[in-house]
C-alpha positions as CSV (number, residue, x, y, z in Angstrom):
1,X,19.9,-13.6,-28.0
2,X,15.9,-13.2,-27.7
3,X,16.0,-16.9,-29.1
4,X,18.2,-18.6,-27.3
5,X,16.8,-17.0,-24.3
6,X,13.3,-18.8,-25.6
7,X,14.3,-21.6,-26.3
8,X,16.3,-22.4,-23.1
9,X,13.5,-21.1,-20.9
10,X,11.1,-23.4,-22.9
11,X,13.4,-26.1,-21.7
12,X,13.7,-25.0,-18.1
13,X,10.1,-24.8,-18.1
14,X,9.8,-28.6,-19.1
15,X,12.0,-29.8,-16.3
16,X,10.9,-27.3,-13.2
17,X,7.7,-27.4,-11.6
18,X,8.3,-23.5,-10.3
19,X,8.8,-19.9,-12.3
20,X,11.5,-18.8,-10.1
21,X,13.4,-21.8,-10.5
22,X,12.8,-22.1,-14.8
23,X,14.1,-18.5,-14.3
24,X,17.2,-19.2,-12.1
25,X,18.5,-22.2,-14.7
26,X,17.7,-20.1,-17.8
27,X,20.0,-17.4,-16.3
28,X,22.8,-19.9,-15.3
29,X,22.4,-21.3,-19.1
30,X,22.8,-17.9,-20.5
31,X,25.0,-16.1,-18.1
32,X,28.0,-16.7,-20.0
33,X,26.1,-15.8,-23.5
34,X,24.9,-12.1,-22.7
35,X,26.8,-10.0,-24.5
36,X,28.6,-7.2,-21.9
37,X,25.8,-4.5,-20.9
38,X,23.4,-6.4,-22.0
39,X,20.4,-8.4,-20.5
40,X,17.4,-10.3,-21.1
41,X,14.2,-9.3,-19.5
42,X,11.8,-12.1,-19.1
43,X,8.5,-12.9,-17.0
44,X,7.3,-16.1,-16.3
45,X,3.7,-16.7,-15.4
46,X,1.8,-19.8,-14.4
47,X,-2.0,-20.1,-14.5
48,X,-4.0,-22.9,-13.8
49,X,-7.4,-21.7,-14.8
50,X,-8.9,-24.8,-12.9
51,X,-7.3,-24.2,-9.2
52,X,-7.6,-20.1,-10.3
53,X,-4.1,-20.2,-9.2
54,X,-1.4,-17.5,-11.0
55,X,2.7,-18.3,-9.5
56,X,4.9,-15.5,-11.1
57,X,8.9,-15.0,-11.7
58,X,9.9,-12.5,-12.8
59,X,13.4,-11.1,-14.1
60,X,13.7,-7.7,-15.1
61,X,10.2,-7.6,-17.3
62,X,7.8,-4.8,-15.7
63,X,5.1,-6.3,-13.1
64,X,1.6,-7.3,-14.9
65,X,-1.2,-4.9,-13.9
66,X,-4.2,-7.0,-12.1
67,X,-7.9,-5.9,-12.3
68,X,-10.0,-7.8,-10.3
69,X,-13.9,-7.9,-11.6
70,X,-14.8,-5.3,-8.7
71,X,-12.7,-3.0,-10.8
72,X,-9.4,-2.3,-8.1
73,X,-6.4,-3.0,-9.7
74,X,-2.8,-4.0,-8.0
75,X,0.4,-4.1,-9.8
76,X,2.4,-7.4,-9.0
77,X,5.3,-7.2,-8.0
78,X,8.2,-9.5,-7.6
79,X,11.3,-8.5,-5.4
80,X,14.7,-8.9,-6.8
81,X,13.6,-9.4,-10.3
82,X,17.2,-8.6,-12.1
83,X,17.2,-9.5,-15.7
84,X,18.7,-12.6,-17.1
85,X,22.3,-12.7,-18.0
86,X,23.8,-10.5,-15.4
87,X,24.5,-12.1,-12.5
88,X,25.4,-15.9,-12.5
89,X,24.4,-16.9,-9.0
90,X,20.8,-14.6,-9.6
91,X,18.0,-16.0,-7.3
92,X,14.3,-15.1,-8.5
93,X,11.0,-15.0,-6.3
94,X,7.6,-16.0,-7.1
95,X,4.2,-14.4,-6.4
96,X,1.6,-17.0,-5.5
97,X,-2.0,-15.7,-5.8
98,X,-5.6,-17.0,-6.0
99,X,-7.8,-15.4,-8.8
100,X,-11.2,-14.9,-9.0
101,X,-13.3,-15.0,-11.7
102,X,-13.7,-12.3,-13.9
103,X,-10.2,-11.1,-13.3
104,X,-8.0,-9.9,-15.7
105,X,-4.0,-10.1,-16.0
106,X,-2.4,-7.7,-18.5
107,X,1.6,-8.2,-19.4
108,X,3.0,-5.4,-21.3
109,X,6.8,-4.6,-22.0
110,X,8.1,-1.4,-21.1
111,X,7.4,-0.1,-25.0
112,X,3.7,0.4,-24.1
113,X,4.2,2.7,-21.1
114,X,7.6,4.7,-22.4
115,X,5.6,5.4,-25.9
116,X,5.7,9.4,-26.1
117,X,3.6,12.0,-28.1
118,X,5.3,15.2,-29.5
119,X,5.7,16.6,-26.4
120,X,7.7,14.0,-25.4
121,X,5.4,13.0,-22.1
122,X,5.4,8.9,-21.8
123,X,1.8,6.9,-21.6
124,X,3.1,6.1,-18.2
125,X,2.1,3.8,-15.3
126,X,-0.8,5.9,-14.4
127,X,-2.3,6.0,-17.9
128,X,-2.1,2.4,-18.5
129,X,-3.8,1.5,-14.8
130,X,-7.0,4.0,-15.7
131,X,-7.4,2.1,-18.6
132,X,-7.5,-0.7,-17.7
133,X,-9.4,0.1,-14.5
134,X,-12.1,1.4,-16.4
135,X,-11.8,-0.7,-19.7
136,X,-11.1,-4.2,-17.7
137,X,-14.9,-5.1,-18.0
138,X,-14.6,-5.5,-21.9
139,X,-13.1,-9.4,-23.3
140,X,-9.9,-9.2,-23.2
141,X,-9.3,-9.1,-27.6
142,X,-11.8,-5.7,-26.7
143,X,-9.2,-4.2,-23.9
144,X,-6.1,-5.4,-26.1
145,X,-7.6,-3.2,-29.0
146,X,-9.1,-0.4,-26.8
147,X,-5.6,-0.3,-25.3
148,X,-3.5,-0.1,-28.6
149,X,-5.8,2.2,-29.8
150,X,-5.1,4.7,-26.8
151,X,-1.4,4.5,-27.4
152,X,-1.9,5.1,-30.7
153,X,-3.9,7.8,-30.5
154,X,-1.8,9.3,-27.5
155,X,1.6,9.2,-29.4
156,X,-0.2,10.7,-32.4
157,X,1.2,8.3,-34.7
158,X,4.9,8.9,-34.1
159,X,7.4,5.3,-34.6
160,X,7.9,4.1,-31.2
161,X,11.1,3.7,-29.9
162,X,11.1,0.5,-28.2
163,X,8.9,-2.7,-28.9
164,X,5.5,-2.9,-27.8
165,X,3.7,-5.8,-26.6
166,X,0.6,-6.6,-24.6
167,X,-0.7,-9.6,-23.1
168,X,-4.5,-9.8,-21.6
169,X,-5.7,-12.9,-20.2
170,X,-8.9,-13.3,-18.3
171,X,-10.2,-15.8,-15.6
172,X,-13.4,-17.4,-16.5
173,X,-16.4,-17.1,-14.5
C-alpha cells in the first residue's frame, strides 16, 4: 500500500504545482485501493530554499515541529488533514510560510513521540519540542543523532512498536 501510495503521489507531484492538491488526487487515485480500516498518512512539503518559502499538505501525518534560529518553536498545523484513502471527495489545506535563515523543520512520524520506556510513559509532544528547542542550534545530521539518541536512551532499549522516522532540514543563512 506504502508503495503505491509513493508512487502515485510522486506522480501527482509532477503534474500539480500545490501540496494540497498532489494530496487531493493521490487520495482520489487510492480511494478505492485502501484496504477497509485502513489509511495512508502522508505529508507533503514544499521548500524553495531560494524564495525561503515552505507550502505544506498534510493528510493525516503529525504537524512538523518549527524552530526558528531565535530558539521559539511552533508546531504547524494543517486543518482537516484526514489520511489518504478514507474519504473519496477529501479536500486538504496548505500552510504557506516564509522562513528565515537558520531555521529548522523537523518531520517525524508518530513512532518517535508514542516510543515508551518500561513504565510505559510515551516520549511525547512535549519531550520532542525541548529538544529540539534547545538542540535546534546543532546541524541538522547533529540534532537527527542527538534526537535518536534521546529516544533511545529514554525507551531504554525496548523494540518500538511503531516505525520511527525523522526528518531535519535547515534553511541556510
Amino acid at each position: 500500500l506504502m508503495a503505491v501510495a509513493r508512487s502515485t503521489a510522486r506522480s501527482e507531484a509532477r503534474n500539480h504545482e500545490f501540496p494540497r492538491l498532489v494530496l487531493a488526487e493521490t487520495n482520489r487515485w487510492l480511494v478505492d485501493d485502501v484496504p477497509r480500516h485502513t489509511f495512508v498518512a502522508l505529508g507533503y512539503a514544499l521548500i524553495d530554499p531560494i524564495a525561503q518559502r515552505l507550502i505544506l499538505a498534510n493528510a493525516g501525518q503529525l504537524s512538523p515541529l518549527l524552530r526558528h534560529a531565535d530558539g521559539r518553536t511552533t508546531f504547524l498545523e494543517t486543518a482537516g488533514a484526514l489520511p489518504l484513502g478514507m474519504q473519496r471527495d477529501a479536500r486538504y489545506n496548505q500552510l504557506e510560510l516564509d522562513l528565515a535563515p537558520g531555521d529548522t523543520l523537523v518531520f517525524y512520524t508518530d513512532g518517535v513521540v508514542e516510543a515508551q520506556n518500561r513504565k510505559r510513559e510515551m516520549f511525547g509532544f512535549d519531550r520532542l519540542e525541548r529538544l529540539v528547542r534547545h538542540l535546534g542550534h546543532l546541524e541538522p545530521a547533529d540534532l537527527l543523532e542527538r534526537l535518536l539518541s534521546a529516544i533511545h536512551g529514554f525507551t531504554e532499549g525496548r523494540v518500538a512498536h511503531d516505525d520511527m522516522t525523522l526528518v531535519v532540514v535547515r534553511v541556510n543563512p
